[in-house]
N, C-alpha and C positions, 0 to 999 in steps of 0.2 A: 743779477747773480742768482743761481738756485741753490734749491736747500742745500743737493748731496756737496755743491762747488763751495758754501759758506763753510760747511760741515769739515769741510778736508783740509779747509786753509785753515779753518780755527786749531785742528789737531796737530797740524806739522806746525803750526805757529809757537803752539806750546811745547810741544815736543822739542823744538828748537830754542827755545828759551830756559829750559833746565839748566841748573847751576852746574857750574864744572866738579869735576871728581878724582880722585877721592873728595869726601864733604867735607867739611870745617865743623856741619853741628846734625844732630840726628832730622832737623828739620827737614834738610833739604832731603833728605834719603825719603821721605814723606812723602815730598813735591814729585816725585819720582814712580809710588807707586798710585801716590792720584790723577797723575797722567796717564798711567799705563790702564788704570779705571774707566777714565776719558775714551781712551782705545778699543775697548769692551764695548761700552756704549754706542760709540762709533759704528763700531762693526753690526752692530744687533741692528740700530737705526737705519742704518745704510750698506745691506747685503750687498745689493749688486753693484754699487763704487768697488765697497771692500774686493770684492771677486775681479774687479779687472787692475785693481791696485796689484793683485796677488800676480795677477796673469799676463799682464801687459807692461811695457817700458811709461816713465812717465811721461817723457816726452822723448818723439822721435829724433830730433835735433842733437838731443843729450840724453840718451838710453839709460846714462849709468844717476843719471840726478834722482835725488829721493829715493836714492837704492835700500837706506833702511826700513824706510814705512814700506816699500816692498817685503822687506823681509818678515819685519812683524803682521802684516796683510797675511802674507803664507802661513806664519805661524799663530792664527786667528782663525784663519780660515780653516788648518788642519783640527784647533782644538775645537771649534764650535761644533763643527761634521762629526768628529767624535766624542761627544758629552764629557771633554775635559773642564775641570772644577774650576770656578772662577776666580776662587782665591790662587789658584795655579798658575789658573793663565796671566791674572794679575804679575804674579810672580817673575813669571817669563819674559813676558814684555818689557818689564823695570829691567831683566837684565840684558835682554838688547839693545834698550836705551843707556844701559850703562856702560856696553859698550862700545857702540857708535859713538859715545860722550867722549869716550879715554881714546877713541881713533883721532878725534878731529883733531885733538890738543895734542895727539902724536904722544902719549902717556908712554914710561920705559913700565920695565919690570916691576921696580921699585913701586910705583903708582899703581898698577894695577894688582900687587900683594897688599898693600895697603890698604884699597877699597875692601877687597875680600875678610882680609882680616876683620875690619868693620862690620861691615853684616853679618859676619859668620858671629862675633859677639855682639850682637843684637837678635841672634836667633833666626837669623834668615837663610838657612842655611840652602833651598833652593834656589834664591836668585844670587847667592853667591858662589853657586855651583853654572851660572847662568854665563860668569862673566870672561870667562875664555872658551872658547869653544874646542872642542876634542876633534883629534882625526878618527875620519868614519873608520876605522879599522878598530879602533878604543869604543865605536856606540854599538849599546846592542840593539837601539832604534825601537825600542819598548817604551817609548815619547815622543810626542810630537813636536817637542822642541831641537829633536837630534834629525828628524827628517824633517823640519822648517830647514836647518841649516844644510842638509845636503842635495835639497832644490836650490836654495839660495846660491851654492855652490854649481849650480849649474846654470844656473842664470845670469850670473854673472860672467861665468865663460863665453854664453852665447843670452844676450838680455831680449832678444826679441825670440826667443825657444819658444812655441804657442806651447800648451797644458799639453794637448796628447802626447807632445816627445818628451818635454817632461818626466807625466807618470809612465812612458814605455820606458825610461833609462833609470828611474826608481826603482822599476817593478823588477829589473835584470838586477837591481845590486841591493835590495833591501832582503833582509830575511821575512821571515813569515811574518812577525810579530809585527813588524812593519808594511809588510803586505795589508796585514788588514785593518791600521787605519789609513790605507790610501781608498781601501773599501768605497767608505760613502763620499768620496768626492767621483764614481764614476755616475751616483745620480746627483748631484747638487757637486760642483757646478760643469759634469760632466765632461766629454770635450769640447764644448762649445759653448765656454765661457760668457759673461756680460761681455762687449766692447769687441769681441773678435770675430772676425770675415769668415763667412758662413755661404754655403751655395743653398738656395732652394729651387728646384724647377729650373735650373740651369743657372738661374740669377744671380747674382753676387746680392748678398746684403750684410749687415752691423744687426749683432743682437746687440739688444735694449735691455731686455728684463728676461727670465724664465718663471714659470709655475712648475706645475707636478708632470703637467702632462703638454704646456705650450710654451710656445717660446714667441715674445713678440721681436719682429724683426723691422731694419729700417730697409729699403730699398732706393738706394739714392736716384737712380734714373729717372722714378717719376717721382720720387720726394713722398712715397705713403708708407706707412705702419702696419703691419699686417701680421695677426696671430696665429701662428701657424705650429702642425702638429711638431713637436719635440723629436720622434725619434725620423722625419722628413727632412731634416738637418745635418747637413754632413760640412767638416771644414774646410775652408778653402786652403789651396795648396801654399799661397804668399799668404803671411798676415803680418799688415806695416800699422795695425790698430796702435792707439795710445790711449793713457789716463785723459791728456787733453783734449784730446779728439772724439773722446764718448762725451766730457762733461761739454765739449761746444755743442756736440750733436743735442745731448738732451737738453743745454739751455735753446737751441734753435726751435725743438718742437716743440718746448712748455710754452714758447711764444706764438706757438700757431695754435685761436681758440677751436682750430677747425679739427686738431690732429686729437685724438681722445690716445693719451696716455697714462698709464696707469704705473707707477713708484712707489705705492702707499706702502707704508714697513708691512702691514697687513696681509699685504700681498705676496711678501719673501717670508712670512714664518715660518711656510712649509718646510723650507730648507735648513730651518733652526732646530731641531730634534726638541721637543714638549722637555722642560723642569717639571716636576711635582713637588711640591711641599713636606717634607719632611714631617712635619709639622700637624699635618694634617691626613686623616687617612682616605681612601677615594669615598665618593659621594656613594656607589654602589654598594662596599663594604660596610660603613654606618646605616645603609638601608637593610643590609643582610642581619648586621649584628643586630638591629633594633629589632627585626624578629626573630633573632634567635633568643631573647628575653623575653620572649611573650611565651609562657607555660603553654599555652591556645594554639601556637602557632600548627598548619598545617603542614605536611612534610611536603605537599607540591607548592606551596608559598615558596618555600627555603629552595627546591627545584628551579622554580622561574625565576626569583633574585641570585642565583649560580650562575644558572644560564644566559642571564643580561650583562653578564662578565664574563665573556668567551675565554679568558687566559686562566679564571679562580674554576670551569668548568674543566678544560685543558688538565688546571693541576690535579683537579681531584681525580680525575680516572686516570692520570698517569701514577699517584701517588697510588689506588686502588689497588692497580694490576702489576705493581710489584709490591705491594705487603701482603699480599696473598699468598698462602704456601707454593701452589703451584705457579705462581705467576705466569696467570694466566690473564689475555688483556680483558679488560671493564672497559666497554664504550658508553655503558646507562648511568648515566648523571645518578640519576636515584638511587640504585645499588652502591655508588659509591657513597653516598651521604650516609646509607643505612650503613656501609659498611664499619664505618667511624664512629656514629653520634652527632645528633647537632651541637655538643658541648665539645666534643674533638673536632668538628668540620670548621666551627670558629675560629678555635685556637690557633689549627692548619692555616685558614686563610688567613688571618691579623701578621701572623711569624711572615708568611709569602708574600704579604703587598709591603709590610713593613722593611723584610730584608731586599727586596725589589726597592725602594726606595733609596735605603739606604745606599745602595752601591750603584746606582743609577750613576753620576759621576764620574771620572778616571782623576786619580791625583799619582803622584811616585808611588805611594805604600799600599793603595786600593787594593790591588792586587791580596797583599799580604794578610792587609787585615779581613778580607772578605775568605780568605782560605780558612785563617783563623777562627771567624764566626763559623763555618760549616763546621771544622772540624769540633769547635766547643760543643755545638747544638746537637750535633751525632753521637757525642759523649754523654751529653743530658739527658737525651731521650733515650739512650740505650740503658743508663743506671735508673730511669725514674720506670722501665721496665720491670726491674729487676723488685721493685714495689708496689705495693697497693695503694698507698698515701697519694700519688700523684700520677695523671696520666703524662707518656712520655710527648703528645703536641705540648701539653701546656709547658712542660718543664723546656720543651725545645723552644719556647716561646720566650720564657723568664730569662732562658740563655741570650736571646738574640737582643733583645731589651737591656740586659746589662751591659753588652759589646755595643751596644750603639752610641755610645760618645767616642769609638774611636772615627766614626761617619761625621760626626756633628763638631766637631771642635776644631775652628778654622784655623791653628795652630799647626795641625796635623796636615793638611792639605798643602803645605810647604815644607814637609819635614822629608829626610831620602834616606834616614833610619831609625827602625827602631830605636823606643827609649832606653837608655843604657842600663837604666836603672829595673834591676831583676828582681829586686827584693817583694817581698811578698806577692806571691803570683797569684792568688785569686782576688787581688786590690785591682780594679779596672785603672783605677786612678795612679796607678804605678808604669802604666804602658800609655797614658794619656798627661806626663809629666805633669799632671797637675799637681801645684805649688801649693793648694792650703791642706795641710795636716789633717785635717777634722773630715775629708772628702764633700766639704758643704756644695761647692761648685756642681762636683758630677752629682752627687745626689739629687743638686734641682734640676739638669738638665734631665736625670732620669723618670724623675717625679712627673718632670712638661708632659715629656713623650708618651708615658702610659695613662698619663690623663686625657691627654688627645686622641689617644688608642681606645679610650672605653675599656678601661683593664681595670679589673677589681680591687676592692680593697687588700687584699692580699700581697698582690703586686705592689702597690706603696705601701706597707707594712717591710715586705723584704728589704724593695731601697731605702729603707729607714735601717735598714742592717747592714748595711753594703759596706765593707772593707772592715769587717766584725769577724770576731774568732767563733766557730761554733758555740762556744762554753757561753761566750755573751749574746747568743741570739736566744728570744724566746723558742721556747721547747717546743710549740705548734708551727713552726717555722722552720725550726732547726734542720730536718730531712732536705726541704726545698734547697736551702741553703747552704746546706754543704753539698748537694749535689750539683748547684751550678759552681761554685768555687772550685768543688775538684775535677770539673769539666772542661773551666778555664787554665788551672794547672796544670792540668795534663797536654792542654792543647798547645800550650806556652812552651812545657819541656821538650816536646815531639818534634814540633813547627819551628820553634825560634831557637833552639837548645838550652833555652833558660836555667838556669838549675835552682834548687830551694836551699832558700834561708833559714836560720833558724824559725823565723816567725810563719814560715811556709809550713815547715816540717811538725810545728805545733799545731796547725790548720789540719792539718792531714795525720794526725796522731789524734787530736780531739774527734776526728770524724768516724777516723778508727773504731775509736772509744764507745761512741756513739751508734753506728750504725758499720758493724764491722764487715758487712756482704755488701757493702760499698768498693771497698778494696779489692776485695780477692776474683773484681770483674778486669783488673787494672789491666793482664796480658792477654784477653779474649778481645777488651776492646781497642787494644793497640792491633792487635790484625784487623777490626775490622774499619781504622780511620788509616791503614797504611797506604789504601792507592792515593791520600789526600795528602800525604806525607811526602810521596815521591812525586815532585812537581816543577817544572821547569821555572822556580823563581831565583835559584839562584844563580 
């Protein structure tokens, strides 16, 4: 037996062994999403199965068997191609699995509000959004979990549909939003799938595997393997492929020492879209930032570590040739460094690979929260303007830093709304329902992150002030400080219609107090965050 055929029986083994539902104890709701864990794994280890799970019948005999690992295959396949969050997808899977679970047992009404009601108090409020599916006329298909189901739906009408009629009957009924995560499944796994009947040179054959740019194919006639160019592939008009007919096929040529086949995961990553680490900032930038702390440093050093980062080059002359009055474009790297400073060109790049990071990602709220960062940061920079005290990168930087536990907190990554709770709007920890009072949690997550970032003492001096009234921050501080808080304020009352609490309203009275050409920017810079306001999120 080979690995990807042990790999698939162990998955639908467990899969099929989940306890029945509604649960009796929270355990089993556990067993549930460490299966759907299992699935993940699965799918990362073993692309090209997962791709013809998605794309083929199990078996030709019985078309419709194992119709739900088909379904969550699709719905794996859609979220991997589009960098949805894993805690998400986790999410989705437990509720396909839950229910396939309430199908088998033929569950009424009764049973299936009962499971809900369950996870819903337990806080799971995405995969109990999971457990009955909507008619496509209720999705707005701004998830891969609402066009997993309306393939599903079409596969099941016709279970041998090859991919290209497929995505041609999505592409006529999805809207945009949906149009473009069907996007990267035209390069990975294109129309010519793992396991399905392909012509080459007139030939019939079974792809095997694909890379970036080949595809290896089998040719039954004379029984050889043969690597051949990708877009030299076109599909054949029948396709009678199956799950069992690829995994015989590749247990027949792992047995022949003569056939040189290639399966290694190593080999599919291409088709896996790159994680980056949060956590961590890229290897180029800590080389950028280490000389921008060298006093010595020359201005064409800082030049050629720019330009060994074609996207941190890209930004800086796009950012150049529009802060210029006339906005006019800057294509010289160099002009645009000089145009900033190396102590603004840092700043610029940490806030760009950092919010690059952070929303790398898709979860339900991504969307939201990531409008919200822009909007805060464009508020920060534009008051830290309007002062001498601090330049407006750095301030747009301290914004993006503080909004970054709504990226980072795996809580959030299954959540489908906003936190209810409005009360103090420049609290991060108020929109990140975080539970302990003292903010100790966010504050160490934020500590991590700008420790990891090479940000100054300055920077943990603030998050040591974080969810503090101006009157209680020290007075060297105080400026920064209330201008990211009433950055976040504002960005809150605009974007989400929040409105303020007493304890808000004291926020915004102390800063008053403090620094009173803080406010009187409040309706110059609502025109200039309103094209971010008006936006198709809801």
């Amino acid at each position: 037996m080979t690995e990807p055929t042990s790999a698939l029986n162990a998955i639908i083994r467990d899969s099929l062994a989940l306890p029945a539902l509604p649960a009796n104890r929270s355990s089993q709701l556990s067993q549930y999403l460490h299966v759907a864990a299992q699935w993940i794994s699965f799918a990362e280890s073993h692309l090209p199965l997962l791709t013809v799970l998605a794309c083929q019948v199990y078996d030709n005999a019985q078309p419709t068997k194992h119709r739900w690992a088909r379904h969550i295959s699709i719905y794996l396949l859609l979220g991997l191609r589009n960098r949805v969050n894993h805690h998400t997808l986790q999410h989705g899977i437990a509720g396909l699995l839950s229910f396939y679970q309430l199908q088998v047992h033929s569950a009424d009404k009764k049973q299936y509000s009962k499971l809900i009601r369950q996870l819903q108090q337990q806080g799971q409020a995405y995969w109990s959004n999971c457990i009955i599916p909507k008619h496509a006329k209720l999705c707005r298909f701004e998830d891969c979990f609402e066009i997993a189901w309306q393939w599903q739906r079409w596969v099941e009408h016709a279970p041998e549909m090859p991919l290209s009629l497929v995505l041609h009957k999505l592409a006529l009924t999805l809207p945009n939003a949906g149009l473009q995560q069907l996007t990267p499944l035209l390069t990975y796994p294109g129309l010519t799938p793992e396991g399905s009947q392909v012509k080459y040179q007139s030939q019939t054959a079974v792809v095997i595997h694909q890379l970036a740019d080949t595809t290896t194919v089998y040719f039954s006639h004379d029984e050889q393997l043969e690597q051949v160019a990708r877009n030299k592939v076109i599909p054949a008009r029948s396709q009678t492929g199956s799950v069992t007919k690829w995994l015989a096929l590749i247990g027949q040529l792992g047995a022949q020492p003569n056939q040189e086949i290639s399966l290694a995961v190593n080999a599919q990553q291409w088709a896996i879209p790159v994680s980056f680490p949060v956590s961590t900032p890229p290897a180029s930038l800590r080389r950028l930032l280490h000389a921008l702390n060298d006093p010595d440093v020359a201005i064409q050093k800082v030049v050629d570590l720019v330009s060994a980062e074609p996207m941190f080059g890209h930004f800086l002359t796009d950012a150049a040739s529009k802060d210029n009055r006339m906005q006019l474009p800057v294509n010289d790297l160099k002009q645009s460094i000089l145009t900033y400073g190396l102590e603004r060109v840092g700043n610029m790049l940490v806030q760009y690979a950092l919010y690059q990071r952070l929303t790398q990602h898709r979860f339900p709220l991504s969307v939201w929260f990531g409008r919200l960062t822009q909007i805060a940061t464009v508020l920060s920079s534009e008051l830290a303007a309007t002062t001498q005290a601090i330049t407006p990168q750095s301030a747009g930087l301290i914004t993006t830093v503080a909004l970054s536990p709504l990226f980072t907190v795996n809580e959030l990554k299954s959540a489908l709304h906003m936190a209810e709770n409005s009360t103090r709007l420049f609290d991060i920890s108020t929109l990140t329902n975080a539970l302990d009072t003292q903010n100790t949690t966010t504050r160490q997550r934020l500590l991590a992150l700008a420790n990891a970032w090479q940000q100054d003492k300055a920077q943990s001096q603030l998050i040591a002030c974080c969810g503090k009234l101006p009157d209680d921050v020290p007075a060297r501080l105080r400026l920064t400080h209330c201008i990211t808080g009433l950055s976040i304020i504002w960005a809150r009352q605009w974007l989400l219609g929040q409105q303020p609490c007493p304890q808000t309203e004291l926020f915004i009275s102390q800063t008053g107090k403090a620094y009173p050409a803080l406010l009187s920017t409040k309706d110059s810079l609502y025109q200039q965050v309103a094209h971010l306001l008006i936006c198709p999120l809801i």
